[in-house]
Structures are given as structure tokens and as C-alpha cells.
C-alpha positions in Angstrom: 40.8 30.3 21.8 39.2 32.5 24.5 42.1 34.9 24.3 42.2 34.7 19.9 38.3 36.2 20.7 39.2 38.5 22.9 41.5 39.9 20.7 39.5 40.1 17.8 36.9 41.9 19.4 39.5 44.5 20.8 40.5 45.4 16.7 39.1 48.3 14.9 36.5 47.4 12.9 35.6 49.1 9.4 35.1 52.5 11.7 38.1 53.7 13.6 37.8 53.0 17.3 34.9 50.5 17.1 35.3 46.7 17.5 34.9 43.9 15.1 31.2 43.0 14.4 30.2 39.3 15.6 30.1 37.9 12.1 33.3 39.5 11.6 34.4 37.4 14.0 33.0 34.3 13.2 34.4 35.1 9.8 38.0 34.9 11.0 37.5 32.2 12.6 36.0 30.1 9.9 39.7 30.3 8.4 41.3 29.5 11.3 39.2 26.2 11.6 40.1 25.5 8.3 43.9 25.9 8.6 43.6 24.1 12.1 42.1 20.9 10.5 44.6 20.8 8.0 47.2 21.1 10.4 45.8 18.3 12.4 45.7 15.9 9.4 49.1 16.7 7.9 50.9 16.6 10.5 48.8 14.0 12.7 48.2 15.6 16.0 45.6 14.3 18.9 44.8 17.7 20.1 41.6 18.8 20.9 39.4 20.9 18.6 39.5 24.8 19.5 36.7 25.4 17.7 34.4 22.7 18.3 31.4 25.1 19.5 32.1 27.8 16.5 29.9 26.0 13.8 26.5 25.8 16.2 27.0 29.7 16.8 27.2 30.8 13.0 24.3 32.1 11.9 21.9 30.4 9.6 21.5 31.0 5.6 18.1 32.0 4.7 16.0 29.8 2.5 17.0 31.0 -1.1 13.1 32.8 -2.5 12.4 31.8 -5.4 10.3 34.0 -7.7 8.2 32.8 -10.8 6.4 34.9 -13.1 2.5 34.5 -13.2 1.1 33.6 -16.9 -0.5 36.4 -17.1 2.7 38.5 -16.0 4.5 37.0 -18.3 1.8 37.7 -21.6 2.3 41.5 -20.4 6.2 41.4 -20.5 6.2 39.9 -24.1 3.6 42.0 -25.3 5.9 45.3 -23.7 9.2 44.3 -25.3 10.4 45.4 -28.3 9.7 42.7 -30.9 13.0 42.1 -32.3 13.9 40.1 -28.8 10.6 38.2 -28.1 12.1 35.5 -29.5 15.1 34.9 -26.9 12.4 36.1 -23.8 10.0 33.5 -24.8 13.4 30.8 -25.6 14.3 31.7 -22.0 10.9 30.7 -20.6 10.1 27.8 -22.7 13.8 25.9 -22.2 15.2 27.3 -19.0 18.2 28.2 -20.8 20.6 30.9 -19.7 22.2 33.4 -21.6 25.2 32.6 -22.1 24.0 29.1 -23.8 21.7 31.3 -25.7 24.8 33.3 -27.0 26.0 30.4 -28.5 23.2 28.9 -30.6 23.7 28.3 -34.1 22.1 27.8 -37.0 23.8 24.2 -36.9 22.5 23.5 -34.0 19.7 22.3 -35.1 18.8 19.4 -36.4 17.1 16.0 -36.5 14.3 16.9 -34.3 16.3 18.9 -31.6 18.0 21.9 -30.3 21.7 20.9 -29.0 23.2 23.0 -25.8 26.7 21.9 -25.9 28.7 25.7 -26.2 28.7 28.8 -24.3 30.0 32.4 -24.8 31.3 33.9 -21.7 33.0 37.1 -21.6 32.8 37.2 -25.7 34.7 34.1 -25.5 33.3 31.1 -27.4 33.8 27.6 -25.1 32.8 23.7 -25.4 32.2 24.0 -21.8 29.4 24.5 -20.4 28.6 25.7 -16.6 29.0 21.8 -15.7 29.2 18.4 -17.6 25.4 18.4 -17.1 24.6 21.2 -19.1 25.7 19.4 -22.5 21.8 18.4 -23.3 19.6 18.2 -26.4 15.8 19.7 -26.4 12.8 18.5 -28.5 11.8 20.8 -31.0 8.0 21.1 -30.0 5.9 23.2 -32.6 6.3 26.1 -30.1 10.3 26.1 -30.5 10.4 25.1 -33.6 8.5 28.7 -34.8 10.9 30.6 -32.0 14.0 29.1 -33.7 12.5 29.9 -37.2 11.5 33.6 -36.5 15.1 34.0 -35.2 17.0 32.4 -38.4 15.3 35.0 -40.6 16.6 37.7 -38.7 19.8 36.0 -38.1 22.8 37.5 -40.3 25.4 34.9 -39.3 25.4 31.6 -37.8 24.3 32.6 -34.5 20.8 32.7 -33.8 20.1 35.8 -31.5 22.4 38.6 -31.1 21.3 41.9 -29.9 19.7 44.0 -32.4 22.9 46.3 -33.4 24.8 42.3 -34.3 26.6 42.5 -31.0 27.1 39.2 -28.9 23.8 38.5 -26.7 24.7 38.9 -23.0 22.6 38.7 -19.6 24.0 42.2 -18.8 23.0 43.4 -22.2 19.3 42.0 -22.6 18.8 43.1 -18.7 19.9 46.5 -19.2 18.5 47.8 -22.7 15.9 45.8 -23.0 14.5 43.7 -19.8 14.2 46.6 -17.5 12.2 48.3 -20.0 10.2 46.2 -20.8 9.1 45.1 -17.2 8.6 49.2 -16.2 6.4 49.6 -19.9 4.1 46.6 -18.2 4.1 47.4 -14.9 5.4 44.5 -13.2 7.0 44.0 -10.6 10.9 44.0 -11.4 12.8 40.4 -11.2 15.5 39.5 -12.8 15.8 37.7 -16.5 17.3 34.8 -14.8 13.8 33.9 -13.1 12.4 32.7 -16.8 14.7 29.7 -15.6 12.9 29.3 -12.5 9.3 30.4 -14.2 10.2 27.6 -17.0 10.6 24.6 -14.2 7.8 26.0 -11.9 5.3 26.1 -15.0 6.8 22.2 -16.3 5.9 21.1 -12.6 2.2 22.6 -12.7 1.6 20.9 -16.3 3.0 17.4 -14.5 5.9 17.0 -16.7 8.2 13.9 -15.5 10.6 15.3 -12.9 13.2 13.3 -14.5 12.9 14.9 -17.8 12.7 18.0 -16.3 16.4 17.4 -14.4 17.3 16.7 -18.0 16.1 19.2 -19.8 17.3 21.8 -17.6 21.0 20.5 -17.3 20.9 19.3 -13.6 22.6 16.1 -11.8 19.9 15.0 -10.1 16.1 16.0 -8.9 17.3 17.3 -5.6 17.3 21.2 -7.4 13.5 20.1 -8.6 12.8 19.6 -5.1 14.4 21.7 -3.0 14.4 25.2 -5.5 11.4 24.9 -7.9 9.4 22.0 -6.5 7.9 25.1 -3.8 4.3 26.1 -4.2 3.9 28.8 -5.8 0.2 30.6 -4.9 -2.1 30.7 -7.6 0.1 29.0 -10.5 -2.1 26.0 -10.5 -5.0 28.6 -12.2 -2.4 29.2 -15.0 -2.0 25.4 -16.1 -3.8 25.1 -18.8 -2.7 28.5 -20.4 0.8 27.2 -19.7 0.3 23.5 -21.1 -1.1 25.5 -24.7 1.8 28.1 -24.6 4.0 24.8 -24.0 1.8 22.9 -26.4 1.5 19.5 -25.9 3.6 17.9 -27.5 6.2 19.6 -24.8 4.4 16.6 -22.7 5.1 13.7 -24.9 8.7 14.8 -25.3 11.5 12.4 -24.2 
């Protein structure tokens, strides 16, 4: 194994003439453990380990940063966008959905008290599968969603609910680039991407106290260990916002099921 090293570190690295970096390195020799284990269990060998010290060298993943939007950062975003999509940025913040369930919303879709999540459009292509099994999910229509989801079928043409503005298919890499950006630079905040409504949605349903149960249903996941680990962090100052959130929520978000 010694030698292996030796001779990776001799090899040109992306520069002519210099040698491979140390995660390089470590890189290659990730696959080699892998093909070495499988060897070792298909073919039964009692051989020792070459690369029993590589995992305590590899260098450790930072903590993932989770960034939530203040309440107050969040009143200036809406108030900067352009109207016809304050619908889907305040759906985003109020559900934790993402936008490719968003895509697929219909008209239909509602009904008997809820909002149903159980299609996706990827790529322009319309699926019954979601990103996992757990992402199939129904949502109480509080008074809040209930006037998003109204506002949005008066302005829908079709049976889709929110499209962009010129009737094409509502994308992430749409909404992000002719309207998000925007919208953030008109308001002066900081920039983040649209994907953190999903984080500011479960960091502002942990400040009201919602049930961290509901909350791992409501947002799709398999168990609470996301809640804890992602968005159960403290976020500095949110517990100011809580009432502002619980009436932007409204309560009845807190007697849902």
C-alpha cells in the first residue's frame, strides 16, 4: 500500500510536472477500498486490510449552514417581487414545498380541506413520483393557504396552479433567475437561495412550537432526525419574530393535524 502511495504522489497532477494533491489521493484510494472489500467478500479471502488507517486520515465534512430568512427579511422580499409570483414565494415559505412539487399543483388538487403533494415535474416531465415515498403528503388548508391557492386559480389559465407569468412550466432555475435574484437585489438582502423558504418554513414552525411530528409530516421527511440535526439549530434572534410568524401562519396552522 506504501508503494500504491508512493506512486500516486509521483503522477502529474491537474498541472504538468506537479504531483497529486493529498485529497486526490485519498480520493483514489477511496475506490480502491471499495473494490478491495468486494473482493474480500466475493471471493472470501482472510487477508488483512490495506487500508485500514485510510478512513481516520480523510478529512472531515463541514457541518452543512443552514440559513433562514428573518421575518422581517422575508416582508421586504415579498413586498420587492413582482406581484404576479407572491403567491408561489409565500406557498414556498408557508409549506416547505419545493419547486418541482409546486410545478405540479392542480386545480384538482384540492379538495376536502387539503392541498395533496403526490406529482412532480422534473425536467418538463410530469411524474407520480416524488423525490422519495415520503414526499406523497396532504396539507391543511389554513385560511392563509386557502387565499394563496385562491389568488393563484384566478390567474391560472389551465389546470396548473402557478406557471411563470408568460404560461411556461414553473421551474427553481426559472423563478431563481428572472424573478428571485431580483427581487432579493430590489430589497437589499442578503442573497440566499429560493430553496432556504424550505428551511425558513421549518425554522419558523419550530419557533411557533408546532409538534415536531407534524412538522416531519408535513414536510415529507422519514423521521425527525432532519428536524434535529438541519433545522432544529438556533437561529439568533428568530425567537423575536414568533408572534409575527404564528399570525402570518395563523393559527389554525397550530391546530392542524
Amino acid at each position: 500500500m506504501q508503494k500504491f502511495i508512493a506512486s500516486l504522489k509521483h503522477r502529474s497532477g491537474p498541472t504538468k510536472g506537479q504531483p497529486l494533491s493529498r485529497a486526490r489521493i485519498l480520493n483514489v484510494l477511496q475506490v480502491f477500498k471499495t473494490i478491495w472489500n468486494d473482493a474480500i467478500e466475493e471471493h472470501r479471502w482472510n487477508l488483512p486490510d490495506p487500508c485500514r488507517s485510510l478512513k481516520r486520515h480523510l478529512p472531515k465534512k463541514k457541518k452543512k449552514v443552514v440559513e433562514v430568512f428573518r421575518f422581517a427579511e422575508w416582508v421586504a422580499i415579498i413586498e420587492a417581487m413582482e406581484a404576479y409570483y407572491r403567491p408561489v414565494a409565500k406557498l414556498m415559505v408557508i409549506t416547505g414545498m419545493i419547486a418541482s412539487e409546486i410545478a405540479a399543483l392542480k386545480k384538482s388538487h384540492v379538495r376536502d380541506g387539503y392541498l395533496y403533494v403526490h406529482q412532480s415535474i422534473v425536467k418538463g416531465e410530469e411524474s407520480d413520483e416524488l423525490k422519495t415515498v415520503h414526499r406523497e403528503r396532504r396539507i391543511l388548508l389554513t385560511k392563509a393557504l386557502t387565499e394563496i391557492l385562491d389568488e393563484a386559480a384566478s390567474k391560472a389559465s389551465g389546470e396548473y396552479l402557478f406557471t411563470m407569468e408568460n404560461g411556461m412550466t414553473f421551474t427553481a432555475e426559472r423563478f431563481q433567475r428572472r424573478v428571485w435574484v431580483k427581487a432579493l437585489k430590489k430589497a437589499g438582502i442578503k442573497y440566499r437561495k429560493p430553496y432556504t423558504t424550505r428551511h425558513t418554513f421549518a425554522a419558523w414552525a419550530l419557533a411557533i412550537r408546532t409538534d415536531q411530528n407534524r412538522l416531519v409530516n408535513l414536510m415529507g421527511h422519514a423521521s425527525k432526525q432532519m428536524i434535529f440535526e438541519v433545522y432544529g439549530r438556533y437561529v439568533e434572534g428568530l425567537e423575536q419574530d414568533r408572534l409575527k410568524i404564528l399570525a402570518y401562519f395563523g393559527r389554525d396552522f397550530k391546530r392542524g393535524k
